[in-house]
C-alpha atoms as one frame of an Amber mdcrd trajectory, in Angstrom:
protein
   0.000   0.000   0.000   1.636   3.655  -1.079   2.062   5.777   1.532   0.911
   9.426   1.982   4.234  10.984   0.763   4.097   7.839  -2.682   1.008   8.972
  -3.377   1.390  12.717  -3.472   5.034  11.810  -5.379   2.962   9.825  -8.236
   0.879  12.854  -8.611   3.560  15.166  -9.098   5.298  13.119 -11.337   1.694
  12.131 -13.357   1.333  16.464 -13.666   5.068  16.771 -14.571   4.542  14.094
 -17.169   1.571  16.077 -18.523   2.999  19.381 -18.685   6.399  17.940 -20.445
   2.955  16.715 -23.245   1.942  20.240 -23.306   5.088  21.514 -23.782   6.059
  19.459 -26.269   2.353  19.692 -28.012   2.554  23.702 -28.226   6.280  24.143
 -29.562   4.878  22.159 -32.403   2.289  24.247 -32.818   4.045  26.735 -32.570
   6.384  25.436 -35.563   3.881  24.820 -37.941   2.200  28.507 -37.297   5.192
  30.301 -37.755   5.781  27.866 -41.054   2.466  28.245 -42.699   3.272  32.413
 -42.421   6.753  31.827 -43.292   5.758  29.653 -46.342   2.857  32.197 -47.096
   5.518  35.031 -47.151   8.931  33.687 -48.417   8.167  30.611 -50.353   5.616
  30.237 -52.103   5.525  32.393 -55.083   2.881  35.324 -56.012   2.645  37.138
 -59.658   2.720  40.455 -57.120   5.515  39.291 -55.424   3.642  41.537 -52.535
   4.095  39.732 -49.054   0.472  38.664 -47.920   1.597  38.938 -43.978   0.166
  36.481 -41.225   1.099  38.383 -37.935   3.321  35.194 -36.340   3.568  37.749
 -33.397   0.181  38.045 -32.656   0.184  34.071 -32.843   3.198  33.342 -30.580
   1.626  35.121 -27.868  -1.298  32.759 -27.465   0.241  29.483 -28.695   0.226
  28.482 -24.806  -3.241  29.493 -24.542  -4.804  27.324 -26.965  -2.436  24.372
 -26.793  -3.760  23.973 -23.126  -7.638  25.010 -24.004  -7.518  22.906 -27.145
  -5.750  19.145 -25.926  -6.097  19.476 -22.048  -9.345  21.788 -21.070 -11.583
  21.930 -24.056 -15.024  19.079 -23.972 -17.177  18.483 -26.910 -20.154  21.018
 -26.448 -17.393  23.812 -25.652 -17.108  26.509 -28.570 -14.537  28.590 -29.071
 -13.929  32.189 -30.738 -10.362  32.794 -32.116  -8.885  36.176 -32.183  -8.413
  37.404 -36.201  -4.642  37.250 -35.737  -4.292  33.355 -34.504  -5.823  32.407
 -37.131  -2.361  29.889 -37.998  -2.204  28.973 -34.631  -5.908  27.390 -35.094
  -4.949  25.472 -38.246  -1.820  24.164 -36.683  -4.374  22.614 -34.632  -6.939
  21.293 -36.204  -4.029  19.896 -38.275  -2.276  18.283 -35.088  -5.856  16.735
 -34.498  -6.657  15.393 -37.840  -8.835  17.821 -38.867  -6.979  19.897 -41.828
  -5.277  18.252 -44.931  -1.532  18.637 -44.890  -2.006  20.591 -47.908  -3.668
  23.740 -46.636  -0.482  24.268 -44.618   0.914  25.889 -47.914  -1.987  27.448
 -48.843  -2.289  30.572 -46.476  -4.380  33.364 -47.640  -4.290  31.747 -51.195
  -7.135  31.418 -53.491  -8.937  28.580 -52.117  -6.831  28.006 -49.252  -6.676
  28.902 -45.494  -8.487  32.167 -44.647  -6.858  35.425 -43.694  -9.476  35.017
 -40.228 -11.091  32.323 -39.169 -14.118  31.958 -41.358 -16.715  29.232 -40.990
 -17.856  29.392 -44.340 -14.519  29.620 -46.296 -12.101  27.751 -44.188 -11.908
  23.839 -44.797 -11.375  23.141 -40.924 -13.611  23.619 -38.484 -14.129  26.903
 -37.241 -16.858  27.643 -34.335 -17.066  31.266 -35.144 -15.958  33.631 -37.623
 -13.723  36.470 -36.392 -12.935  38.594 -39.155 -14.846  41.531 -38.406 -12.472
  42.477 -35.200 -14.831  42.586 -31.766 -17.671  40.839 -33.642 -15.888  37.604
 -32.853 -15.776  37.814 -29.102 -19.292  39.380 -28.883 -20.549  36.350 -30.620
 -19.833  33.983 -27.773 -22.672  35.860 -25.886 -24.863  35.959 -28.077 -24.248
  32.137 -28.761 -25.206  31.034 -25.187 -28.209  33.222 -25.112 -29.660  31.547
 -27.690 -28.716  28.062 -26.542 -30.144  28.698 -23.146 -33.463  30.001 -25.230
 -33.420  26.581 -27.284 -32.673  24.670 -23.913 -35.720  26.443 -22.807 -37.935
  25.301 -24.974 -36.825  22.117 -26.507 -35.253  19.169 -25.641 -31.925  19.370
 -26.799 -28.393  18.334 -26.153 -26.839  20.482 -22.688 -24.825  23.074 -23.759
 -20.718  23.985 -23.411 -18.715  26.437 -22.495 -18.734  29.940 -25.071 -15.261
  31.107 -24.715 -13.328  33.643 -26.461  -9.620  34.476 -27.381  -8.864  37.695
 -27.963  -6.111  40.375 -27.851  -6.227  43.418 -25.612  -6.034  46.041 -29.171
  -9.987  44.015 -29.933 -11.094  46.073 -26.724 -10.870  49.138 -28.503 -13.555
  47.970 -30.098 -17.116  49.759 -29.132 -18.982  46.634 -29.946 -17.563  44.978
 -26.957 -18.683  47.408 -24.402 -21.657  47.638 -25.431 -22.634  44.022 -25.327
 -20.744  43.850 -22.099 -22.984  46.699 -20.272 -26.022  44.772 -21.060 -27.374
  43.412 -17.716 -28.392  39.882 -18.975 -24.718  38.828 -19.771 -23.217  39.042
 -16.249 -25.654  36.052 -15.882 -24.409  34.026 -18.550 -21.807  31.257 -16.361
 -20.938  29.436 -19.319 -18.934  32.659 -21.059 -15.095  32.621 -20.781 -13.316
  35.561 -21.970  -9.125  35.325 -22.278  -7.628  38.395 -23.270  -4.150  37.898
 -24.628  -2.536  41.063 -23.185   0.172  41.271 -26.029   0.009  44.983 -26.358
   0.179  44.851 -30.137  -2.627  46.661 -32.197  -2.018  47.776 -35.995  -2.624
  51.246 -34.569  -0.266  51.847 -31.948   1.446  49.689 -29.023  -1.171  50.097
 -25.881   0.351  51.059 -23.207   1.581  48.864 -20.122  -1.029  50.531 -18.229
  -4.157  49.267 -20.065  -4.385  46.458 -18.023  -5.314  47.206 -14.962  -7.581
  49.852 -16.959  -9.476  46.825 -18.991  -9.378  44.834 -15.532 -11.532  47.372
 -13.841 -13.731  48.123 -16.704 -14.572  44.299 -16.478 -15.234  44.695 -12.892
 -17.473  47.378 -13.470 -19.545  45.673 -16.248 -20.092  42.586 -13.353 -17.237
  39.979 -14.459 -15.508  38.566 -12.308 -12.013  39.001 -13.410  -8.688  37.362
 -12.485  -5.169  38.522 -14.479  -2.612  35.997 -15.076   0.884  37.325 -15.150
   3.396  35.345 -13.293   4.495  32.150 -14.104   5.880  29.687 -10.916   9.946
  30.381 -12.370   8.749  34.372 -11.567   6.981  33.626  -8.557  10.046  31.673
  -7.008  12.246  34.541  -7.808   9.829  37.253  -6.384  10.065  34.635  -2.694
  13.773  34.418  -2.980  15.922  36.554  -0.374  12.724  37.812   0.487  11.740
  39.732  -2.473  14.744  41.805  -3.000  15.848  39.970  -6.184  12.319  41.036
  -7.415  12.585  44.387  -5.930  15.637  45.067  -7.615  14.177  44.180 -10.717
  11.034  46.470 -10.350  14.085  49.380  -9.890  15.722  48.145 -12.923  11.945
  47.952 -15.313   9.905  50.525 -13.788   6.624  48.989 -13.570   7.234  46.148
 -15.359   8.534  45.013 -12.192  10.633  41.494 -13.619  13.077  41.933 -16.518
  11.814  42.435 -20.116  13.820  39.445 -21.736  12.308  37.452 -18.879   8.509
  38.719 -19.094   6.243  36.506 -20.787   3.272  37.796 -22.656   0.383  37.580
 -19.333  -3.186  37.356 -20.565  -6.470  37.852 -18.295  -9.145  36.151 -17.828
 -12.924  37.538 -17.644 -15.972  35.285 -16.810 -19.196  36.186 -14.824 -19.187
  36.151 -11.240 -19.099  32.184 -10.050 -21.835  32.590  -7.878 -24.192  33.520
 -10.545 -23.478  30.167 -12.425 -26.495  28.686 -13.482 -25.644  25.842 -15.985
């Protein structure tokens, strides 16, 4: 029989083992993203010769993300709204599970091919929503389990996932999003998931390090319970060591930042509706 200490060993180990998976799962999807835009951009040839872009930034940042939300988290009723600009980080996926050809990997933004945005009508993978249309695409989760929940109402049909949306912190400058967010129904809705990937990269401008706690509150306001994500457990061992000063020195060195920039990986929030208010 194992003893206390065995058993708590085995479990560490079992996690270990499935975080090596994930690791291992998301710098391959990582590869193939940044290949499909490389291939996109410096292989495969064009009568233009114009570069046709495929913002492999704007996909690094939220390999992680989906890599854990896609072979660890995700169920089959769950539905899922991909920012515009992950859009290779999505195929890389679908690919990884069997659900793209191998030859749409060459075929980004090509006639026929893989979709500048997720599209559910042009794309030849699945795609739960379409995202084009920047702020559309996270609104639509919303609007998704309202009308499940009226179906569900009034019909006997098949219980309902999660509605959860991807999307970077430039897609809240959107004024659709607010004003979906202010209506008083959607507080209510338990089975919404909102991830902002805080990459502070917008076509615009770069948003400024202070927009987060900024969005955070605005969240708060609108009745979401919020919860931001920045440190990993490397950063939160240094922040404990020699009782802080190693962090503190760090804060002196980055201003606000508070770690060092070369060590700062991109942190991402999360917005649902208050737990309590669950009701599926």
């Amino acid at each position: 029989m194992l003893s206390a200490s065995d058993t708590s060993a085995l479990a560490e180990a079992s996690a270990s083992v499935h975080l090596g998976t994930l690791d291992a799962v998301q710098r391959r999807v990582l590869w193939l993203a940044t290949s499909i835009v490389h291939h996109a951009n410096k292989v495969r040839r064009t009568p233009s010769g114009v570069k046709v872009g495929g913002h492999q930034a704007s996909s690094a940042s939220i390999v992680s993300i989906m890599t854990v939300l896609y072979f660890a988290h995700l169920r089959g009723p769950d539905r899922v709204s991909v920012k515009p600009h992950a859009s290779p980080v999505l195929h890389a996926i679908n690919y990884l599970l069997g659900r793209l050809d191998v030859r749409y990997l060459t075929q980004l933004r090509s006639f026929g091919g893989l979709q500048s945005y997720p599209s559910r009508s042009k794309d030849p993978d699945p795609v739960d929503f379409s995202t084009g249309s920047v702020g559309i695409g996270a609104t639509a989760t919303l609007w998704s389990a309202l009308a499940h929940r009226y179906v569900a109402g009034h019909f006997d049909v098949p219980q309902g996932g999660r509605q959860v949306a991807l999307l970077g912190d430039a897609e809240l400058d959107e004024d659709a999003v607010w004003e979906a967010l202010v209506d008083p129904m959607v507080p209510r809705l338990g089975e919404v998931l909102w991830i902002v990937d805080l990459n502070r990269q917008s076509l615009d401008r770069v948003v400024p390090d202070i927009a987060a706690g900024r969005i955070g509150a605005m969240f708060d306001a609108a009745g979401w319970q919020t919860i931001t994500v920045k440190y990993g457990r490397r950063l939160r061992e240094l922040f404990a060591r020699d009782g802080g000063r190693g962090a503190a020195r760090a804060h002196r060195r980055n201003g606000k930042r508070g770690i060092p920039a070369t060590a700062a990986p991109p942190g991402f929030g999360v917005a649902g509706p208050p737990a309590g208010q669950r009701s599926c």
